[in-house]
C-alpha positions as CSV (number, residue, x, y, z in Angstrom):
1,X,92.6,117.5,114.3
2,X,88.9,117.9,115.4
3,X,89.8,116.5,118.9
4,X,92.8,118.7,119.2
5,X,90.4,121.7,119.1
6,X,88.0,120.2,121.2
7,X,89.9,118.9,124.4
8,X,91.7,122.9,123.6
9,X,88.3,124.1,124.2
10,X,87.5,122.2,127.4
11,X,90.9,123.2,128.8
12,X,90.3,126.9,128.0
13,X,87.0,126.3,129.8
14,X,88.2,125.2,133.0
15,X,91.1,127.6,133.4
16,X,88.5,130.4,132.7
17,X,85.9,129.1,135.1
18,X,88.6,128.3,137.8
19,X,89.8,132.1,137.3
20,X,86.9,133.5,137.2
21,X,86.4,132.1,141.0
22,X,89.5,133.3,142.3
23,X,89.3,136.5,140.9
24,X,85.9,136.9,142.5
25,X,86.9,135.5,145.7
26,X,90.0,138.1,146.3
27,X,88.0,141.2,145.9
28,X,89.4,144.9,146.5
29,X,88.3,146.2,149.8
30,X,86.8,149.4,147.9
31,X,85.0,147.2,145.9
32,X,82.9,145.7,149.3
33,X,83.3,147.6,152.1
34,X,83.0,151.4,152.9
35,X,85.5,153.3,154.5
36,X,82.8,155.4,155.9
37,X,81.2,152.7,157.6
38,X,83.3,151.9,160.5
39,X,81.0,149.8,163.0
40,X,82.1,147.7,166.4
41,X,81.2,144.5,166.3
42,X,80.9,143.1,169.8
43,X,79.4,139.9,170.7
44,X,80.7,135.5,170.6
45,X,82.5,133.9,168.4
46,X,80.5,131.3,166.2
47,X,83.5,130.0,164.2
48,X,86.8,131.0,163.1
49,X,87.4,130.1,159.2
50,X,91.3,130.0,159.1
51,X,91.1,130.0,155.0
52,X,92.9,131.5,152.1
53,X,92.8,134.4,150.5
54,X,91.3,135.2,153.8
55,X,90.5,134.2,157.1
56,X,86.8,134.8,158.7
57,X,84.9,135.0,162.3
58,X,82.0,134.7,162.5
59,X,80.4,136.5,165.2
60,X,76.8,136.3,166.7
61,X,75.8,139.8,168.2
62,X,72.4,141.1,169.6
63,X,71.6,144.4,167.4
64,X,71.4,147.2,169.6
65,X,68.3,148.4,167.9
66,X,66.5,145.7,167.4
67,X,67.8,143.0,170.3
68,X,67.5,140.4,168.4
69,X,70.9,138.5,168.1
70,X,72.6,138.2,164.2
71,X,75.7,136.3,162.7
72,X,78.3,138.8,161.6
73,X,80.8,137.3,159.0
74,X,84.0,139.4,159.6
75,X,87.2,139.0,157.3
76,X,90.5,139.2,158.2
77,X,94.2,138.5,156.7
78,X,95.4,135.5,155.5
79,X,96.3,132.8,157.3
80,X,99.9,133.6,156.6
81,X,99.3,137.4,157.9
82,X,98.0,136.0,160.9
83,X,100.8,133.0,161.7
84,X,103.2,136.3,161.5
85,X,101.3,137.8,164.2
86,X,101.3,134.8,166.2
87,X,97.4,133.9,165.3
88,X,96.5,129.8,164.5
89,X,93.6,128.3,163.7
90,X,92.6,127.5,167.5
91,X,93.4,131.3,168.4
92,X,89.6,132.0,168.2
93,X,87.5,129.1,169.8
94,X,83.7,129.0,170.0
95,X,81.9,131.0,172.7
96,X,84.9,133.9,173.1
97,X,84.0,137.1,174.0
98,X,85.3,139.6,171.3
99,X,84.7,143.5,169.7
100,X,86.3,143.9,166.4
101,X,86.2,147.3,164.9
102,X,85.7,146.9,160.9
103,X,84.3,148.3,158.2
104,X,80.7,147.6,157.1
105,X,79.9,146.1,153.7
106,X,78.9,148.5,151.1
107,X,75.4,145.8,150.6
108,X,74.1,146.4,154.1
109,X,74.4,142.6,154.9
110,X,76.3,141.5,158.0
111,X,79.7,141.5,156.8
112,X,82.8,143.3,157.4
113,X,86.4,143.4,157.1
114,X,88.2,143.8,160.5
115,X,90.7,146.0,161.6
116,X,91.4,144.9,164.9
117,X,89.8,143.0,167.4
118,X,89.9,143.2,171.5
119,X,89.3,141.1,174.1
120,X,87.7,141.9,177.5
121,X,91.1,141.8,179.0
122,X,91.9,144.7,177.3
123,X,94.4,142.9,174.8
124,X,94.1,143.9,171.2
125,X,95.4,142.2,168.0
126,X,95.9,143.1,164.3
127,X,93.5,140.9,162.3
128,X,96.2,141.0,159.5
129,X,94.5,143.0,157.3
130,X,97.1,145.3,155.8
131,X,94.4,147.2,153.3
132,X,92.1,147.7,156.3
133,X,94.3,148.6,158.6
134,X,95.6,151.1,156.7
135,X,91.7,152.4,155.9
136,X,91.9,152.5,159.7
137,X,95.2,154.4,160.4
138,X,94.0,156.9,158.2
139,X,90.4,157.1,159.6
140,X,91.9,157.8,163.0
141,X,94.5,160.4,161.7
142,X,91.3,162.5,160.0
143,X,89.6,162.4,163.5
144,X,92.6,164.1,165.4
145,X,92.7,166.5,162.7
């Protein structure tokens, strides 16, 4: 009986640690980002993380202010959000020239989720985001207004 209760124990631990994890890994955008904080993010891709629950670029830009260059980390959807919208995980090679407009992170660090991103060719995709883009839609509706 005692090892009943035991190995019960060490399975109740692992499911609570492994929850733990993904809980803290899919986050609600209010909880990390501010909607008041919309920033463009223009610079070259580092890397392109095509993972789940979402996908991030990582973008080095030179800081305006300061002009020295930083590594933005900028989420996006899913990977399943993005194969919808005709994304894959080679959509976003080293070295390309991007802007993303996003939402800054609520800690001041260099992180964002993304709302859409644009090329210098003038073609703009949805990052897949459907809780920032709609942060976004509405943002833009209160500016006409």
């Amino acid at each position: 009986m005692r090892m009943k209760t035991w190995r019960t124990a060490v399975i109740g631990a692992v499911l609570a640690t492994t929850g733990a994890g993904a809980a803290y890994a899919h986050h609600s955008f209010a909880a990390e980002f501010d909607r008041n904080k919309q920033v463009l993010i223009e610079g070259k891709v580092v890397k392109f993380e095509w993972v789940n629950p979402h996908s991030w670029i990582h973008i080095d830009r030179v800081n305006p202010r300061t002009g020295k260059h930083e590594i933005w980390r900028v989420e996006g959807g899913a990977p399943s959000a993005l194969l919808r919208r005709g994304w894959n995980r080679n959509s976003l090679p080293p070295g390309t020239d991007i802007a993303v407009q996003a939402f800054a992170a609520r800690d001041g660090d260099t992180r964002a989720s993304a709302a859409e991103i644009s090329f210098p060719n003038g073609q703009k995709l949805s990052l897949g985001n459907p809780t920032t883009e709609a942060v976004a839609a509405a943002a833009a509706r209160a500016k006409r207004q």
